[in-house]
C-alpha positions as CSV (number, residue, x, y, z in Angstrom):
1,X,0.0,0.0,0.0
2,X,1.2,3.4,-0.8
3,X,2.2,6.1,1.9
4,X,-0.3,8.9,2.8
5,X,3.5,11.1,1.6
6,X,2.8,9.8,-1.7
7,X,-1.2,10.6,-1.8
8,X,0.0,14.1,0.1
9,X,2.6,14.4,-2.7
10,X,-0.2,13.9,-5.4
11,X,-2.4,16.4,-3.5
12,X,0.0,18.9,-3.8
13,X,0.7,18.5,-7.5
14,X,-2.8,18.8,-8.2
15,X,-3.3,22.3,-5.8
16,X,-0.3,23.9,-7.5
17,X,-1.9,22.9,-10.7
18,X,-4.8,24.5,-10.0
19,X,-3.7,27.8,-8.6
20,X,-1.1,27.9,-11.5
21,X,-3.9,27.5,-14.1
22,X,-6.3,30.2,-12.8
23,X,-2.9,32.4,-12.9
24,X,-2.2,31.9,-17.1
25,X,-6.2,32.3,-17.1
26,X,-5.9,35.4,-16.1
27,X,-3.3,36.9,-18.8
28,X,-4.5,35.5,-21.9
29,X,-6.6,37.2,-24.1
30,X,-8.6,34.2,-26.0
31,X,-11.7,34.0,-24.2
32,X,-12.2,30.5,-25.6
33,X,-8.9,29.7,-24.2
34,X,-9.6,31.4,-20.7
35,X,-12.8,29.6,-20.1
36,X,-11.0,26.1,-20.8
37,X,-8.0,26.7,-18.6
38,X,-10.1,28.3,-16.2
39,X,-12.6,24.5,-16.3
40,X,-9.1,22.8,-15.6
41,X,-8.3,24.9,-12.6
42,X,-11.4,23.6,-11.2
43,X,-11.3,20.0,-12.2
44,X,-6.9,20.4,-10.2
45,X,-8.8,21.8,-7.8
46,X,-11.3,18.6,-7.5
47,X,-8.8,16.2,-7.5
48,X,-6.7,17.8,-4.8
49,X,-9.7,17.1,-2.8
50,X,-9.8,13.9,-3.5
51,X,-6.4,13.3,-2.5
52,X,-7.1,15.9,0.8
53,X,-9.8,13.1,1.7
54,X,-7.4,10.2,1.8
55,X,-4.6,11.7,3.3
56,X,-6.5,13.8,6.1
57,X,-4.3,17.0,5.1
58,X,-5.2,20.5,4.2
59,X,-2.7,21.8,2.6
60,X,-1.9,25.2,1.1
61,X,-0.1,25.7,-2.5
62,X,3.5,25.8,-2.8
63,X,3.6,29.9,-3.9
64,X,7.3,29.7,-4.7
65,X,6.9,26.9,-6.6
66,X,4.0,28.6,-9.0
67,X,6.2,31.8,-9.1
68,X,9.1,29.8,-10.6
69,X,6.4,28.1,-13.5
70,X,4.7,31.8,-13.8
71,X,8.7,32.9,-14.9
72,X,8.9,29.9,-17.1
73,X,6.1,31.3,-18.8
74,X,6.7,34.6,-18.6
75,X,10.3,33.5,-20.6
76,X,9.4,30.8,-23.1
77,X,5.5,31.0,-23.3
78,X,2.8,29.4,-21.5
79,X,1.9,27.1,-24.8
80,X,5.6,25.5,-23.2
81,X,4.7,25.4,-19.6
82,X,1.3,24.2,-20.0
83,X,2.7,21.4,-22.4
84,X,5.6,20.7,-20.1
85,X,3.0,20.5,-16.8
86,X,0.7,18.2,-18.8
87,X,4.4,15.8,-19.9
88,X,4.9,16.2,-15.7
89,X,1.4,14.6,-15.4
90,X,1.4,12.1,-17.7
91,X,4.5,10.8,-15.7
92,X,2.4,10.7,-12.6
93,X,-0.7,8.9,-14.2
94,X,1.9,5.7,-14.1
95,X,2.0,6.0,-10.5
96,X,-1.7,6.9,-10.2
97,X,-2.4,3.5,-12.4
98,X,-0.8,1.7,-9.4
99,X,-3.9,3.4,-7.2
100,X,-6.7,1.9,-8.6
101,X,-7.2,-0.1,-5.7
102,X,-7.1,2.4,-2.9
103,X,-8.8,5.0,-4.3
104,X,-11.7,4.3,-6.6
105,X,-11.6,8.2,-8.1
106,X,-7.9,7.5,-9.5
107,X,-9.9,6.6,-12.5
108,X,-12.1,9.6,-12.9
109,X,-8.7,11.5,-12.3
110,X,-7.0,9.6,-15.1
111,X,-9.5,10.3,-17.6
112,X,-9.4,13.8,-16.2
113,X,-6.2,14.5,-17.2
114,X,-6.5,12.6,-20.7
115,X,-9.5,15.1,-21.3
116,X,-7.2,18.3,-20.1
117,X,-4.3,17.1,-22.7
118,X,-6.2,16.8,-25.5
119,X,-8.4,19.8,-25.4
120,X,-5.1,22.0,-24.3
121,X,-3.3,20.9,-27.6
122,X,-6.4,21.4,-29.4
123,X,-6.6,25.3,-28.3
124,X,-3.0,26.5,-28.0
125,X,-1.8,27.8,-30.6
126,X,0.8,30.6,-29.5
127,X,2.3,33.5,-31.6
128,X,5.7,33.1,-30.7
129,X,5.8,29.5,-31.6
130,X,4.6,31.0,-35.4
131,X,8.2,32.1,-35.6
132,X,9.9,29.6,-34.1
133,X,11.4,28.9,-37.9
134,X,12.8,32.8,-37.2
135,X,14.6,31.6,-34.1
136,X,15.9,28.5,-35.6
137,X,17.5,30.7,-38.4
138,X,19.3,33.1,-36.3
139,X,20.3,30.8,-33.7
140,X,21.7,27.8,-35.5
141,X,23.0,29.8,-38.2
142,X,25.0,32.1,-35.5
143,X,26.1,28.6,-34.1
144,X,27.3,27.0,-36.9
145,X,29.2,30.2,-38.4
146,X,30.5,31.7,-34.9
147,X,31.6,28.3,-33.5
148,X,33.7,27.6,-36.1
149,X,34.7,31.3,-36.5
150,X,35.9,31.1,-33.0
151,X,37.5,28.1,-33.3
152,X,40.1,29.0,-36.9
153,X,40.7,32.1,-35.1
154,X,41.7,30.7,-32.1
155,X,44.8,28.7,-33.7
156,X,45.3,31.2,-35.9
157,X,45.5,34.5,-33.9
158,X,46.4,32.9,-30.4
159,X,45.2,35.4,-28.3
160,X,42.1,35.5,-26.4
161,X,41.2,39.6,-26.6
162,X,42.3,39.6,-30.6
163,X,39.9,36.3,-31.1
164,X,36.9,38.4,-28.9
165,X,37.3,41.4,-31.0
166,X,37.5,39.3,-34.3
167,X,35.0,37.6,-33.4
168,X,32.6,40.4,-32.1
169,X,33.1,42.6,-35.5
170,X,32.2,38.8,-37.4
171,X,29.0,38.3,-35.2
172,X,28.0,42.4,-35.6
173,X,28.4,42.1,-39.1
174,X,26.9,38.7,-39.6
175,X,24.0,39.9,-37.6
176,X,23.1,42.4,-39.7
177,X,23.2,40.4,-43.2
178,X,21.5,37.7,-41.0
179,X,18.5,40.3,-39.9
180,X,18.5,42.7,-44.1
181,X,17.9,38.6,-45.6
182,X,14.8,37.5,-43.0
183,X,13.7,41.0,-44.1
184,X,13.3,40.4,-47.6
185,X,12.2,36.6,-47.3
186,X,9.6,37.8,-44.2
187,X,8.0,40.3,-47.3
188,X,6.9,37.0,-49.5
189,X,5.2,35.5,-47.1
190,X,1.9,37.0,-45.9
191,X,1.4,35.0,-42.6
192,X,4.1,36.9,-41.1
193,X,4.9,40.6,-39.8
194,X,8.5,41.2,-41.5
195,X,9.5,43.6,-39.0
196,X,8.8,41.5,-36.0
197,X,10.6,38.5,-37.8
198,X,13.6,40.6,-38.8
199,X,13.8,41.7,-34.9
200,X,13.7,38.2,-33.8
201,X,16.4,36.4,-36.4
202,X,18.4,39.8,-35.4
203,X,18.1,39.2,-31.8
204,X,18.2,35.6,-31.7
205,X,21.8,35.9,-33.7
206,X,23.2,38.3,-32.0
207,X,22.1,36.9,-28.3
208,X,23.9,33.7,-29.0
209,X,27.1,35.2,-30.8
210,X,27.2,37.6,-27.4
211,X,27.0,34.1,-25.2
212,X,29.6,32.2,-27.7
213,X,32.3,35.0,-27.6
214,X,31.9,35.7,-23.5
215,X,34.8,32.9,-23.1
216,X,37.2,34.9,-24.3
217,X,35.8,38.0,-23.0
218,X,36.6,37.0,-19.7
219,X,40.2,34.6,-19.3
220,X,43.6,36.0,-19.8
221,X,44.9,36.2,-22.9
222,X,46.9,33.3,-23.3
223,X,44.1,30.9,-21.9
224,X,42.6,31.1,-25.7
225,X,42.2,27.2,-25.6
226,X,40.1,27.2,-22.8
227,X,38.1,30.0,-24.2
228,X,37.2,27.4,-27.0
229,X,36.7,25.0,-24.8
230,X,33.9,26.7,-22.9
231,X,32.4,28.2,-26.0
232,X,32.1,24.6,-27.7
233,X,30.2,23.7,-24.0
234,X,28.0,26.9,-24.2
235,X,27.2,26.0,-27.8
236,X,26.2,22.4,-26.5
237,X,24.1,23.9,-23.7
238,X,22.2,26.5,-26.5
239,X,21.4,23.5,-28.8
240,X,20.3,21.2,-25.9
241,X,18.4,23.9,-24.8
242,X,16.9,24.9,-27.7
243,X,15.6,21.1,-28.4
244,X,14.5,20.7,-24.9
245,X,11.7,23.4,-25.8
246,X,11.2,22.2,-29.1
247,X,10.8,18.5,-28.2
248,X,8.1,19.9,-25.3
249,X,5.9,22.9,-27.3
250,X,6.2,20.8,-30.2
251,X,6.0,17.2,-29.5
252,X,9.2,16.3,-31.4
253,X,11.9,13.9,-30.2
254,X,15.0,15.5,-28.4
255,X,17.8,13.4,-29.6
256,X,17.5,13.2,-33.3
257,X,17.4,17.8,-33.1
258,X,20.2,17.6,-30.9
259,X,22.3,15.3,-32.5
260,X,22.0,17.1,-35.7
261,X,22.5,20.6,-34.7
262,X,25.1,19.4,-32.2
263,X,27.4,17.5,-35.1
264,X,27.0,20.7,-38.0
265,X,28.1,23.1,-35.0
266,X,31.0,20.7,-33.5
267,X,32.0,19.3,-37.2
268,X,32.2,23.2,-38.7
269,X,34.7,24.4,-35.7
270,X,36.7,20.8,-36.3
271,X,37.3,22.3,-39.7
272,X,38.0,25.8,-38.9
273,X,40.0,25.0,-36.3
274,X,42.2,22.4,-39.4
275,X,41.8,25.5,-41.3
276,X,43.2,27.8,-38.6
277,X,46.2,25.8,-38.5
278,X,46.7,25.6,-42.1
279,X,46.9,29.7,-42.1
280,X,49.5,29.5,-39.4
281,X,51.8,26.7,-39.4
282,X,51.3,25.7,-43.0
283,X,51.8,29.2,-44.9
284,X,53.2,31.2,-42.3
285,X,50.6,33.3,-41.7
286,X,50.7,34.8,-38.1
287,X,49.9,37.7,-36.2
């Protein structure tokens, strides 16, 4: 039999859920939407009681737990948290299979939770994942150029503060030719704003060429090695990530976008880095 820690545990889930529902309620404009997130705060709020009657507890929600999912969605969208709390309680309808037994409702609370999933992916349909293709230009493309950028200047030019500023007049540059061509390919198509995409291939470019080159911003500058070391791991940590919020808001598999991104970006600084080498020891090229 299963610990009243565990039921309490559930209990909990299901209050947090509830508070945290009636929250994103609030702030979105669809009324459609507002009324059905607004029906699953109620039917959290049920099953919380249910759990309250078996474990003989009242408790309260967990406020700094809610705050921490209200910044999720106040960073990446709540089409992401909503789809990341609905993956968090599909993992806990295993353990409430296990339940049947000592409490009857489980069931109801099961196909609860299969109702809220389907509807909420029915209805969400966010703006900023319209231009997550925008995103996916800037950022990979600012990955894949920079990192092996970074890495044939690092052999080449052998000094940390030479490779930053190199690489900082590269990214500013690249930013801007990134930003002028989502412009004029925003312009054909009619289900976008051209501005707004412009601004978001623009930023997303130049917010990841600002976190690739912060390496050698910061060590000395013979520690240029290092620098690529920690710019390859930062470029590792964008891409996974990136994929993590993919593989939530848009139900795609984690390992297949990582794996890709992950080899183009590592495999294009291999050969920069070959090529770096070439410009130095090979010609005789130094600075």
């Amino acid at each position: 039999m299963k610990s009243h820690n565990a039921f309490s545990m559930y209990q909990q889930d299901e209050l947090n859920s509830a508070v945290l529902y009636g929250k994103i309620a609030k702030d979105v404009k669809n009324e459609k939407e507002r009324e059905t997130l607004l029906l699953i705060a109620k039917d959290e709020q049920k099953h919380a009681l249910v759990f309250e009657r078996y474990t003989g507890r009242k408790l309260t929600p967990n406020y700094f737990r809610i705050r921490l999912f209200l910044l999720i969605r106040f960073l990446l969208g709540y089409t992401f948290l909503i789809k990341f709390l609905e993956y968090r309680e599909n993992r806990g309808i295993q353990s409430y299979q296990a339940d049947f037994d000592q409490i009857p409702e489980v069931r109801q609370i099961l196909a609860d939770e299969e109702k809220h999933e389907k509807i909420l992916m029915d209805l969400l349909d966010e703006d900023r994942l319209h231009y997550m293709g925008d995103i996916i230009l800037g950022m990979n493309d600012a990955l894949v150029e920079l990192t092996g950028s970074l890495a044939g200047y690092t052999l080449a030019m052998q000094n940390a503060k030479i490779i930053a500023m190199a690489g900082l007049i590269t990214g500013v540059s690249a930013t801007l030719s990134m930003a002028g061509s989502g412009y004029l390919a925003a312009r054909e198509d009619a289900g976008k704003n051209a501005v707004k995409s412009t601004v978001i291939i623009g930023l997303s470019y130049f917010i990841t060429v600002v976190l690739l080159i912060l390496p050698y911003l910061i060590v000395p500058a013979n520690a240029y090695l290092w620098a690529l070391l920690a710019t390859i791991l930062i470029a590792l940590l964008i891409i996974a990530g990136f994929n993590f919020y993919i593989s939530v808001a848009k139900d795609r598999p984690f390992g297949k976008g990582f794996w890709s991104m992950a080899g183009i970006s590592i495999g294009v600084a291999v050969i920069s880095f070959a090529v770096g080498y070439i410009v130095k020891d090979v010609l005789g090229i130094s600075l």
